[in-house]
Backbone as ProteinMPNN parsed JSONL, in Angstrom:
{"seq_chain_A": "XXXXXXXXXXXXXXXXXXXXXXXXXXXXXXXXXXXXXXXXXXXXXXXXXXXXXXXXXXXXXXXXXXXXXXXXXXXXXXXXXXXXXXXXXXXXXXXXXXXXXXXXXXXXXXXXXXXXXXXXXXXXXXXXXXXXXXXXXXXXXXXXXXXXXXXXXXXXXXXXXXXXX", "coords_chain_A": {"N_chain_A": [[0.846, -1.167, 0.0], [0.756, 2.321, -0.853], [2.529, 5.005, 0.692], [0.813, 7.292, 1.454], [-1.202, 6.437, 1.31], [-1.354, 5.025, 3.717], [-1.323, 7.183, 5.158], [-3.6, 8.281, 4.599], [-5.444, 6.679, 6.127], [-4.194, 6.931, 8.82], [-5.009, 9.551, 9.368], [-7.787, 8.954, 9.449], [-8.349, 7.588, 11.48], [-7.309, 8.965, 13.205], [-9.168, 10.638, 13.32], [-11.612, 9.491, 14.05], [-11.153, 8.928, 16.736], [-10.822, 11.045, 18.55], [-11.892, 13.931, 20.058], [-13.936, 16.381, 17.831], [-12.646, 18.813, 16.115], [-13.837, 22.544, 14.918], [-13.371, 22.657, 12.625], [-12.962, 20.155, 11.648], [-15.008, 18.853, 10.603], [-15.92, 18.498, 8.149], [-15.132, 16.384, 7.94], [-15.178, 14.353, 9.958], [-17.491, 13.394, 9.293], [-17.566, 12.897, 7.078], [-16.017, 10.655, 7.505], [-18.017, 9.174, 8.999], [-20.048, 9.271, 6.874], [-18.947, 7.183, 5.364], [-18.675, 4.874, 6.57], [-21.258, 4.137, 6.661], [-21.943, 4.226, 3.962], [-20.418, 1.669, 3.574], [-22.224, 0.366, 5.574], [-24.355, 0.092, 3.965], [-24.021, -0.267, 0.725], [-21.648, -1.989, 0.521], [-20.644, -5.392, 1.259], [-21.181, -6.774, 4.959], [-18.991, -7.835, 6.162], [-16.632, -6.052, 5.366], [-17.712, -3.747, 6.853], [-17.478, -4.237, 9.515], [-14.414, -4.467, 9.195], [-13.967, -2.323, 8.786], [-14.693, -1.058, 11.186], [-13.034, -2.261, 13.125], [-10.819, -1.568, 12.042], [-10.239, 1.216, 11.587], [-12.313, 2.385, 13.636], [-11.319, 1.635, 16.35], [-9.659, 2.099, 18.96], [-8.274, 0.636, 20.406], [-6.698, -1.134, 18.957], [-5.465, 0.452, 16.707], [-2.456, 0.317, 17.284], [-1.711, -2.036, 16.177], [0.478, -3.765, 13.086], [0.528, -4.288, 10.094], [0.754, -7.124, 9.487], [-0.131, -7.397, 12.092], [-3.002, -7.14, 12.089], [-4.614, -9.087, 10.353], [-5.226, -11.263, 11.995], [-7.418, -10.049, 13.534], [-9.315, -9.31, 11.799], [-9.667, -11.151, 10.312], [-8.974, -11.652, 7.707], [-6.631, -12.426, 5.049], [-2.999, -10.636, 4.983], [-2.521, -9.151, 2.854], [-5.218, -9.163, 1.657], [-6.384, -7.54, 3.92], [-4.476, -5.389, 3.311], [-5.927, -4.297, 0.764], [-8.143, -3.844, 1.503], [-8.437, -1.447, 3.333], [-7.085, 0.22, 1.445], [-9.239, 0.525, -0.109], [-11.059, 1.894, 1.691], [-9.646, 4.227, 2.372], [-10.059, 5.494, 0.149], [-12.773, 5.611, -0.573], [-13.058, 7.31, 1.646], [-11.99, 9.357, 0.696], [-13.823, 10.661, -1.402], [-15.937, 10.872, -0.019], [-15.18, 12.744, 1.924], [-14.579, 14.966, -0.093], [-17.325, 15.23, -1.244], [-18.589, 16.064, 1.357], [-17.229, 18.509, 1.548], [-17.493, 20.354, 0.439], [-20.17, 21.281, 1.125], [-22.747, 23.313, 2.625], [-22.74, 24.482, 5.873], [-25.339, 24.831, 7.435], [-26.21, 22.028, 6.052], [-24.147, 20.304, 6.515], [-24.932, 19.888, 9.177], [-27.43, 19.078, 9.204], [-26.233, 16.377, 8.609], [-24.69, 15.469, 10.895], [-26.329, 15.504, 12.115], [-27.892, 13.476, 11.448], [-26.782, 11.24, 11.517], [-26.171, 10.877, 14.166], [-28.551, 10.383, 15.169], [-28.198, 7.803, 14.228], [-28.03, 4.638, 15.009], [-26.41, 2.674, 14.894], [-23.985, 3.643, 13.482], [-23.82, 5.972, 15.193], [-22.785, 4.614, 17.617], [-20.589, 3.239, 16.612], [-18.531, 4.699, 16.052], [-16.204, 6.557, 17.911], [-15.724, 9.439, 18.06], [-17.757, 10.584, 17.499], [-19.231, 9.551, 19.143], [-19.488, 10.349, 21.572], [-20.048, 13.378, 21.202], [-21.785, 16.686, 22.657], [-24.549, 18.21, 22.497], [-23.386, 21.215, 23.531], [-20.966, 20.71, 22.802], [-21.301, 20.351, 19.881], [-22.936, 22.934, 19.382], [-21.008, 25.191, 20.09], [-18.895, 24.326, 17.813], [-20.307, 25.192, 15.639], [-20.492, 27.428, 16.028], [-17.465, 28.095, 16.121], [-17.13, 27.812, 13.379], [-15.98, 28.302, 10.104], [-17.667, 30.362, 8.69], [-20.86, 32.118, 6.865], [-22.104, 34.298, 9.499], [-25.263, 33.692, 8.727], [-25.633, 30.998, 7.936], [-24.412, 30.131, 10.144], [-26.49, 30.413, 11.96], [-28.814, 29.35, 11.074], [-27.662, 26.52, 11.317], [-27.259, 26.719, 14.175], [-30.316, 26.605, 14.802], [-31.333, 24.378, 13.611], [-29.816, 22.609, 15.476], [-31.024, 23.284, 17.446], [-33.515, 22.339, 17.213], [-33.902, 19.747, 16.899], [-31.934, 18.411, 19.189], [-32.933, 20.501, 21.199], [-33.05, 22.371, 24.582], [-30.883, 20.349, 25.848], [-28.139, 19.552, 27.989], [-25.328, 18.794, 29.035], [-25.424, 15.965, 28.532], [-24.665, 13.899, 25.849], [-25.709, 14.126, 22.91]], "CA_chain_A": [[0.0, 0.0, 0.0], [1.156, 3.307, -0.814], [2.457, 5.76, 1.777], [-0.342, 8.187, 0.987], [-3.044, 5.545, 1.849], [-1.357, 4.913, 5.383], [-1.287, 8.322, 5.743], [-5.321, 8.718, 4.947], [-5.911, 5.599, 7.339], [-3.957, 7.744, 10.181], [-5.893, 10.356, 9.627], [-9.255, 8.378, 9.293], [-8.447, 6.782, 12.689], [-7.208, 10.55, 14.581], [-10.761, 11.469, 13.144], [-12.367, 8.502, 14.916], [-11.384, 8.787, 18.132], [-10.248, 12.19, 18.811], [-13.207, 14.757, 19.919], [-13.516, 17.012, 16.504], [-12.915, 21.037, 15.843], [-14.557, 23.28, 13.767], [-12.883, 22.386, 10.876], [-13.03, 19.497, 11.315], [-16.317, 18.48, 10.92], [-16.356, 17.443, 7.762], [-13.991, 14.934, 7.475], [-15.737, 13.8, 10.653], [-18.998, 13.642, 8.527], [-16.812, 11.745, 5.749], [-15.842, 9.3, 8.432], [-19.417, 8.391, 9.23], [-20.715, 8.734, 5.281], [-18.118, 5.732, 4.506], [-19.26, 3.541, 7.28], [-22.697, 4.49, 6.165], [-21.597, 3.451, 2.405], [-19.916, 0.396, 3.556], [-22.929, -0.57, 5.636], [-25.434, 0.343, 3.2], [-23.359, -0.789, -0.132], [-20.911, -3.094, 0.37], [-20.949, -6.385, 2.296], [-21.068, -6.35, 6.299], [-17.396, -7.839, 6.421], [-15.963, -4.878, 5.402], [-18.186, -2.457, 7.589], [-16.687, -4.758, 10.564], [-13.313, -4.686, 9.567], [-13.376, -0.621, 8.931], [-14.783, -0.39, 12.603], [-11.836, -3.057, 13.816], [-9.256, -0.852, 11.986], [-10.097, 2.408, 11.814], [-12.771, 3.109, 14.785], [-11.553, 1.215, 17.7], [-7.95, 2.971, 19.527], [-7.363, -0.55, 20.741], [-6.162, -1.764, 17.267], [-4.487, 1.022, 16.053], [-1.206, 0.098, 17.46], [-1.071, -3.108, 15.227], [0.894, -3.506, 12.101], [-0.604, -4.296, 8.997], [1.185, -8.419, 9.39], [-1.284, -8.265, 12.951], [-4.609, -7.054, 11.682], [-5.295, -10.407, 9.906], [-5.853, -11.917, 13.509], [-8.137, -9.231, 14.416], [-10.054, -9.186, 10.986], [-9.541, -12.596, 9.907], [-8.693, -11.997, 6.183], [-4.778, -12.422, 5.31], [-2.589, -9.44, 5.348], [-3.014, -8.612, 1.396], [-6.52, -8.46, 1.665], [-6.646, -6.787, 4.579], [-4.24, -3.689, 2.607], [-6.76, -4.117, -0.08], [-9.059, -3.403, 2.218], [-7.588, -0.166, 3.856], [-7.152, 1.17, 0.518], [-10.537, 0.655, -0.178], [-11.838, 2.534, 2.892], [-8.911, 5.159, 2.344], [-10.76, 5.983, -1.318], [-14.611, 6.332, 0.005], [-13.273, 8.187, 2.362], [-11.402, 10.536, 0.144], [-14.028, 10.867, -2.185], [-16.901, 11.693, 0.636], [-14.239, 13.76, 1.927], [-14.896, 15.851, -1.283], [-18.486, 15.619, -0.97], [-18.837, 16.816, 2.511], [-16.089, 20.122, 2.016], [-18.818, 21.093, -0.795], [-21.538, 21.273, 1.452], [-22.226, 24.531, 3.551], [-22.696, 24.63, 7.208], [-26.251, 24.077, 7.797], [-26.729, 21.022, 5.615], [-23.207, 19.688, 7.335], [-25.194, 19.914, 10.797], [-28.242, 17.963, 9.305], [-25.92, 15.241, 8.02], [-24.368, 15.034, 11.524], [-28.122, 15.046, 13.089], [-28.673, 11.903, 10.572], [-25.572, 10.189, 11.585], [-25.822, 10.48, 15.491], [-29.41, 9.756, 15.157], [-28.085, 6.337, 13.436], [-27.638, 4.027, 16.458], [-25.335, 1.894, 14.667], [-23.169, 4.48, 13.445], [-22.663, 6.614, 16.444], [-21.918, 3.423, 18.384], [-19.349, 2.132, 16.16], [-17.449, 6.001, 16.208], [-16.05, 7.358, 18.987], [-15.475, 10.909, 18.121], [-19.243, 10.898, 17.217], [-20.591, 9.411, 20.532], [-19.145, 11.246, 22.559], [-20.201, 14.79, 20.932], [-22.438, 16.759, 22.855], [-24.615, 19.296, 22.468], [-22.826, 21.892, 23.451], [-19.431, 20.759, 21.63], [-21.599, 20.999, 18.398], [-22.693, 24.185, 19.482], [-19.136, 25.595, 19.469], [-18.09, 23.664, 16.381], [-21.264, 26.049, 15.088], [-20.368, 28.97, 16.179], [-16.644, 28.622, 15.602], [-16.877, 27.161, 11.894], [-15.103, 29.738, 9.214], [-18.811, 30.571, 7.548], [-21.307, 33.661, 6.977], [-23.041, 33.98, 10.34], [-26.378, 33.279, 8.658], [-25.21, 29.961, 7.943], [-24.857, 29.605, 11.53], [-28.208, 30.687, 12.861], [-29.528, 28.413, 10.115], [-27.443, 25.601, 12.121], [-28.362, 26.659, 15.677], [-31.408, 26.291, 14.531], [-31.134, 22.479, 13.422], [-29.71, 21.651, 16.28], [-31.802, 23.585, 18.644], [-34.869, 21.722, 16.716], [-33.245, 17.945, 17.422], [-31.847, 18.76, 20.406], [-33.795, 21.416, 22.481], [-31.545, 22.263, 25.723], [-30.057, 19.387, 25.964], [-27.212, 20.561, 28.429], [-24.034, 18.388, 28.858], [-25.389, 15.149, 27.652], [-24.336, 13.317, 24.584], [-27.255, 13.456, 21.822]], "C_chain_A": [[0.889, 1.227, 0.0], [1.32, 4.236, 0.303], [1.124, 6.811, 1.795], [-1.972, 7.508, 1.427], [-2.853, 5.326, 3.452], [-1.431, 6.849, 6.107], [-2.842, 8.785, 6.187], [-5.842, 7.886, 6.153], [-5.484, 6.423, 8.59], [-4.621, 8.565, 10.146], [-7.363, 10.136, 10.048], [-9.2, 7.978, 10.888], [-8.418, 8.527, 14.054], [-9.064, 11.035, 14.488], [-11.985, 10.575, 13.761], [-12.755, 8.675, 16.049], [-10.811, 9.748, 18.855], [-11.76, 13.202, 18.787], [-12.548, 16.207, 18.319], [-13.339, 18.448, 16.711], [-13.243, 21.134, 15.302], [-14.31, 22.539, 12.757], [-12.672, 21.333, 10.65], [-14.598, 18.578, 11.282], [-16.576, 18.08, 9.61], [-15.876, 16.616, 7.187], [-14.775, 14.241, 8.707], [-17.416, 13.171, 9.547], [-18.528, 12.587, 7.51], [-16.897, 10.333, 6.249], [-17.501, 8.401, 8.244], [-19.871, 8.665, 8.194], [-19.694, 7.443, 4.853], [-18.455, 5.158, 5.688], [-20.501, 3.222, 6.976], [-22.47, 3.56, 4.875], [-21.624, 1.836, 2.662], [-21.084, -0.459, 4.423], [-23.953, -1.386, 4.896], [-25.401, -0.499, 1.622], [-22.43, -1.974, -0.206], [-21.357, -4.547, 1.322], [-20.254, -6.159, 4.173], [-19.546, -6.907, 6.972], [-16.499, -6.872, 6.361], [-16.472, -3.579, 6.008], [-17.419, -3.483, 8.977], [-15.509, -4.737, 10.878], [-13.11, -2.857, 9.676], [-13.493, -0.063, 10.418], [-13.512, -1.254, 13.316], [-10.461, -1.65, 13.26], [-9.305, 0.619, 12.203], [-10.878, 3.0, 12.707], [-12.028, 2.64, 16.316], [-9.566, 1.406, 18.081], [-7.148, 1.423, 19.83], [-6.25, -1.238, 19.488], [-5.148, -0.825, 16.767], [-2.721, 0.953, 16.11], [-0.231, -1.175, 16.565], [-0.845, -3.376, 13.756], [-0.3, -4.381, 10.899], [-0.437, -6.633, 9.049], [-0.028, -8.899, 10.99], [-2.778, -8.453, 12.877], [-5.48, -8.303, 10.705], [-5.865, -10.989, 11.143], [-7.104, -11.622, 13.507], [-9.537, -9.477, 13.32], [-10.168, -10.541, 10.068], [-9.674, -12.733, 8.337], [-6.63, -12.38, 6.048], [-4.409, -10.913, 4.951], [-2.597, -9.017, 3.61], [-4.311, -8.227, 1.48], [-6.891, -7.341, 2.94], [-5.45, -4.493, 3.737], [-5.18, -3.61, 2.047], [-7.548, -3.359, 0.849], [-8.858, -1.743, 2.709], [-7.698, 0.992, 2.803], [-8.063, 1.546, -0.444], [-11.466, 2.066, 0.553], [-10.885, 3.501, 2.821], [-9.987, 6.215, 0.706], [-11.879, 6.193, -1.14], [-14.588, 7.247, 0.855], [-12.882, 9.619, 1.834], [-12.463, 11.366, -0.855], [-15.258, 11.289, -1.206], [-16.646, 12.84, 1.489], [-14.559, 15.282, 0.742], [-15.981, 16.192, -1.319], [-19.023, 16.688, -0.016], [-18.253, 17.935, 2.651], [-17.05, 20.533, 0.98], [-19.928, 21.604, -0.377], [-21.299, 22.756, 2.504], [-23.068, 24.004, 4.994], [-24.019, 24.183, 7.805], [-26.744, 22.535, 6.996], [-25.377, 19.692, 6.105], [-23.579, 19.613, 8.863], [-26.328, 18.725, 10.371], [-27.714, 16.666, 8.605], [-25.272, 15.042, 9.8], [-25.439, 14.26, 12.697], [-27.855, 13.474, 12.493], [-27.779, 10.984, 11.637], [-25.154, 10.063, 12.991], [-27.105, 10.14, 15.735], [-29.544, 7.593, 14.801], [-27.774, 5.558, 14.61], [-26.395, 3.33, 15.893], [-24.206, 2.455, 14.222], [-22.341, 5.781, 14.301], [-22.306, 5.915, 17.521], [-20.576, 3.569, 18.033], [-17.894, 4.032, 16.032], [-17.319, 6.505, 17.349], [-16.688, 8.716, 19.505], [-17.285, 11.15, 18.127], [-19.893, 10.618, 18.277], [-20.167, 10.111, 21.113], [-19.4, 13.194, 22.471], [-21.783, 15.17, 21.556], [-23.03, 18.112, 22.264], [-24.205, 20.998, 22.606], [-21.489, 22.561, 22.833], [-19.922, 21.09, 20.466], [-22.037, 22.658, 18.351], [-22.017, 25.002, 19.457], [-19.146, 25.327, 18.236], [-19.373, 25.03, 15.531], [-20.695, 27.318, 14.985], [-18.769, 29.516, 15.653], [-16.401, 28.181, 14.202], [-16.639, 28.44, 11.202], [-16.302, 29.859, 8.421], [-19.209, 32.013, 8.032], [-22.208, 33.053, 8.696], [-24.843, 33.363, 10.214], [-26.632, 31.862, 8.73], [-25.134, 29.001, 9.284], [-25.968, 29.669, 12.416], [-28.654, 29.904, 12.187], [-29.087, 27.063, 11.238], [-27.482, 25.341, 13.481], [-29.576, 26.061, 15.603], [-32.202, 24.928, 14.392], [-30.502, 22.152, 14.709], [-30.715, 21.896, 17.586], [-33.193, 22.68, 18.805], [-34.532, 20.555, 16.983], [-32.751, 18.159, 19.039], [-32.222, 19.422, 21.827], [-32.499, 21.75, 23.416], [-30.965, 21.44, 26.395], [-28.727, 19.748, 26.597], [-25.946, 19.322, 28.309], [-24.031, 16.623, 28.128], [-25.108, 14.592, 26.848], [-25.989, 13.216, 24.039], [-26.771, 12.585, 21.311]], "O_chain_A": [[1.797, 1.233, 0.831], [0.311, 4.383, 0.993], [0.522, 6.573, 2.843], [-3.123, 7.861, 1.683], [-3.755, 5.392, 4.286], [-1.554, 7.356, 7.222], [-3.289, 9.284, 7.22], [-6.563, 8.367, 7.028], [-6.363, 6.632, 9.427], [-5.228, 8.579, 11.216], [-8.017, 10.881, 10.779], [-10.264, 8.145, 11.483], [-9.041, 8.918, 15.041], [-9.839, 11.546, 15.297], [-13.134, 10.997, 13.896], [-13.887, 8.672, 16.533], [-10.234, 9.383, 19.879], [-12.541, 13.253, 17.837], [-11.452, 16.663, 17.994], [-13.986, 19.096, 17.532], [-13.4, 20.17, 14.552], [-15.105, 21.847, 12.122], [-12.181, 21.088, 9.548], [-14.962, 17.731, 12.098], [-17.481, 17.246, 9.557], [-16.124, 16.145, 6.077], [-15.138, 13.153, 8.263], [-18.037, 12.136, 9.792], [-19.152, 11.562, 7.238], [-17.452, 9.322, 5.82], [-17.874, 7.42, 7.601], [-20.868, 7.956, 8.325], [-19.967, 6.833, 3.819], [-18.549, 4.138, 5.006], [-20.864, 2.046, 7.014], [-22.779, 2.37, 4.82], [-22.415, 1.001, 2.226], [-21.145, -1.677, 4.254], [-24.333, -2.556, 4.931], [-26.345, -1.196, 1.25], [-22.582, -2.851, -1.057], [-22.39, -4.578, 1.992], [-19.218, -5.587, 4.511], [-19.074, -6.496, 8.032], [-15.607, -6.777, 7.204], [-15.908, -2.503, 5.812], [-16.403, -2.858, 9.28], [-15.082, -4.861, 12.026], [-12.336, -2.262, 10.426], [-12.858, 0.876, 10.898], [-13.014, -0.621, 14.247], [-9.582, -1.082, 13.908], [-8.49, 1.19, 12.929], [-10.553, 4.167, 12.926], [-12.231, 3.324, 17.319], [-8.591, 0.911, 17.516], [-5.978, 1.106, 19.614], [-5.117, -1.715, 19.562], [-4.044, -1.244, 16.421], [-1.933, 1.388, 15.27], [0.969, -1.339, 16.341], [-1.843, -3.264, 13.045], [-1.442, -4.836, 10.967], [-1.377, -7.346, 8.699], [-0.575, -9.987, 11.163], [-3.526, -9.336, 13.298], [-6.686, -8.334, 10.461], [-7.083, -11.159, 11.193], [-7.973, -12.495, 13.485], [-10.636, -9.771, 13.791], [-10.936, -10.618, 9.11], [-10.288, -13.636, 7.768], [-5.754, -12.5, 6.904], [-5.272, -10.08, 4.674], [-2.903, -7.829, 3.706], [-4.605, -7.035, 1.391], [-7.663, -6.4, 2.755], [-5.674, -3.282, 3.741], [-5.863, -2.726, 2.564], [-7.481, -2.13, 0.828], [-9.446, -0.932, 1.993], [-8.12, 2.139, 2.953], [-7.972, 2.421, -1.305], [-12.23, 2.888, 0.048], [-11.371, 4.234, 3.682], [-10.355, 7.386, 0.604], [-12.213, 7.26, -1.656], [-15.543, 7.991, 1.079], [-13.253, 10.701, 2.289], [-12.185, 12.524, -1.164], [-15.752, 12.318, -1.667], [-17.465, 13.708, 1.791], [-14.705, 16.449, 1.103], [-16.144, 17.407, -1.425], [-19.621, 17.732, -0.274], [-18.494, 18.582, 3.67], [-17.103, 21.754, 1.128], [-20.682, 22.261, -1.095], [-20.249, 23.184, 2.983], [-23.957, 23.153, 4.958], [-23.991, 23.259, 8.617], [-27.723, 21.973, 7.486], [-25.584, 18.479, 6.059], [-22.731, 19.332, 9.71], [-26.303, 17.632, 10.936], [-28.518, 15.907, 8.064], [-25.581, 13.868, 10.009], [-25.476, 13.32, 13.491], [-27.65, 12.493, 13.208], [-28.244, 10.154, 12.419], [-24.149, 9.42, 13.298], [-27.117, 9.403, 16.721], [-30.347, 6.681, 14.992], [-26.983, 6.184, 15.315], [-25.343, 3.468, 16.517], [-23.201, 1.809, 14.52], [-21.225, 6.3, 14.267], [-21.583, 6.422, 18.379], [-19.635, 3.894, 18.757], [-16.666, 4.08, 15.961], [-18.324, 6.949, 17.904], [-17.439, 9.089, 20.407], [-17.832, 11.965, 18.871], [-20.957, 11.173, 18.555], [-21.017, 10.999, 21.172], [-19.075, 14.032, 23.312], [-22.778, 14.498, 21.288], [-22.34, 18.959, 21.695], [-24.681, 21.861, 21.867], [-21.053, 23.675, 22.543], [-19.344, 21.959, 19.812], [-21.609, 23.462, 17.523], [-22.335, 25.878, 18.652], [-19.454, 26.244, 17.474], [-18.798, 25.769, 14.732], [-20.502, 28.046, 14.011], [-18.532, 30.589, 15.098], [-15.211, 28.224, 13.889], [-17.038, 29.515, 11.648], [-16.123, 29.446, 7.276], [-18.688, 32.786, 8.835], [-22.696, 31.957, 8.97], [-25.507, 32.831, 11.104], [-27.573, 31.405, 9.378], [-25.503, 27.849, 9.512], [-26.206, 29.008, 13.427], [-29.34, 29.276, 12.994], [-29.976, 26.589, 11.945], [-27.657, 24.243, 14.009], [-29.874, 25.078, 16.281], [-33.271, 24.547, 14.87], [-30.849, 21.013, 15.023], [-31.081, 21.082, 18.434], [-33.796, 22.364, 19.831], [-35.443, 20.218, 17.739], [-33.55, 17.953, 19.953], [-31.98, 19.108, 22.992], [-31.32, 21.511, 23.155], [-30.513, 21.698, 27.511], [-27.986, 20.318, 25.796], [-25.74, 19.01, 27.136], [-23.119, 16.115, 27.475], [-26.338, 14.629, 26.874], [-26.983, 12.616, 24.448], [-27.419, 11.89, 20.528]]}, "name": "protein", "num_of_chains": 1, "seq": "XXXXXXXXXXXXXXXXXXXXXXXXXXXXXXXXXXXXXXXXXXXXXXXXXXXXXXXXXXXXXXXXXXXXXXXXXXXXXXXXXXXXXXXXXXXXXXXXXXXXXXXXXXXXXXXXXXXXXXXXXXXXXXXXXXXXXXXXXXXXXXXXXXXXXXXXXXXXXXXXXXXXX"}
C-alpha cells in the first residue's frame, strides 16, 4: 500500500477517536458517510473490519502483518481493504467540504441519530450538544449559515445541556 493511503488511514483513525474542531467536521462527517456506504453498499465484512481498523484505539497500534488476527482476512486483503476505505473516504471527503454549514449539521443530526453508526465512532458518541454548538459557532462561515445551524440543532436537540445526543 502506498504511503499516501497509510497516511489517509492515520488520519481516518485521529478522526475517529479524537473529539472534533470546527474544521473538522467534515472529514468527521466523511468518516461516518463511509461507514454508512460500507454498511449500506458493500458487504457487512468490510463495515466490521473498517470499525476493527479504523474506529476502535485498541487496534491502532497493530501492524498491517497483525490485523489479519483481528479481521480474519490475510494481510493482502486486509491492505486491499484499507485502501478501499482510504478511497470512500477521500471521495466523501470531497463531498462533505462542498456542502455549507447548515446542511453539514443535518448530516451530523442523521448520523448520530443512526444508532449503529454513532456506536461504532467514537469521536461521534461522545459529541455533545454543546461541543456541536461551538463547532457552530466557531466554523469559518457567513453567520447566517450559523443561525440556520443553531437552529437544526436547537430543533433535534432542544436544551439538551451536557449530555451526549
Amino acid at each position: 500500500m502506498s504511503g499516501s493511503k497509510d497516511k489517509v488511514i492515520g488520519d481516518m483513525r485521529k478522526i475517529a477517536a479524537c473529539k472534533p474542531e470546527p474544521s473538522d467536521l467534515p472529514s468527521l462527517l466523511a468518516l461516518a458517510a463511509s461507514l454508512n456506504f460500507l454498511l449500506t453498499h458493500a458487504n457487512h465484512s468490510l463495515y466490521r473490519d473498517f470499525v476493527r481498523i479504523i474506529c476502535r484505539p485498541s487496534n491502532f497500534s497493530l501492524s498491517y502483518e497483525q490485523l489479519p488476527a483481528i479481521c480474519h482476512y490475510n494481510e493482502k486483503s486486509v491492505l486491499l481493504h484499507c485502501k478501499k476505505y482510504a478511497d470512500i473516504f477521500l471521495k466523501e471527503c470531497g463531498r462533505m467540504n462542498g456542502l455549507p454549514l447548515p446542511l453539514l449539521v443535518a448530516r451530523l443530526i442523521e448520523y448520530k441519530s443512526d444508532p449503529v453508526i454513532n456506536a461504532d465512532i467514537p469521536a461521534l458518541r461522545v459529541l455533545t450538544y454543546n461541543d456541536l454548538s461551538a463547532m457552530i459557532r466557531a466554523y469559518p462561515c457567513r453567520n447566517e449559515a450559523k443561525e440556520i445551524a443553531i437552529i437544526f440543532c436547537n430543533y433535534f436537540y432542544g436544551n439538551t445541556s451536557q449530555v451526549a445526543i
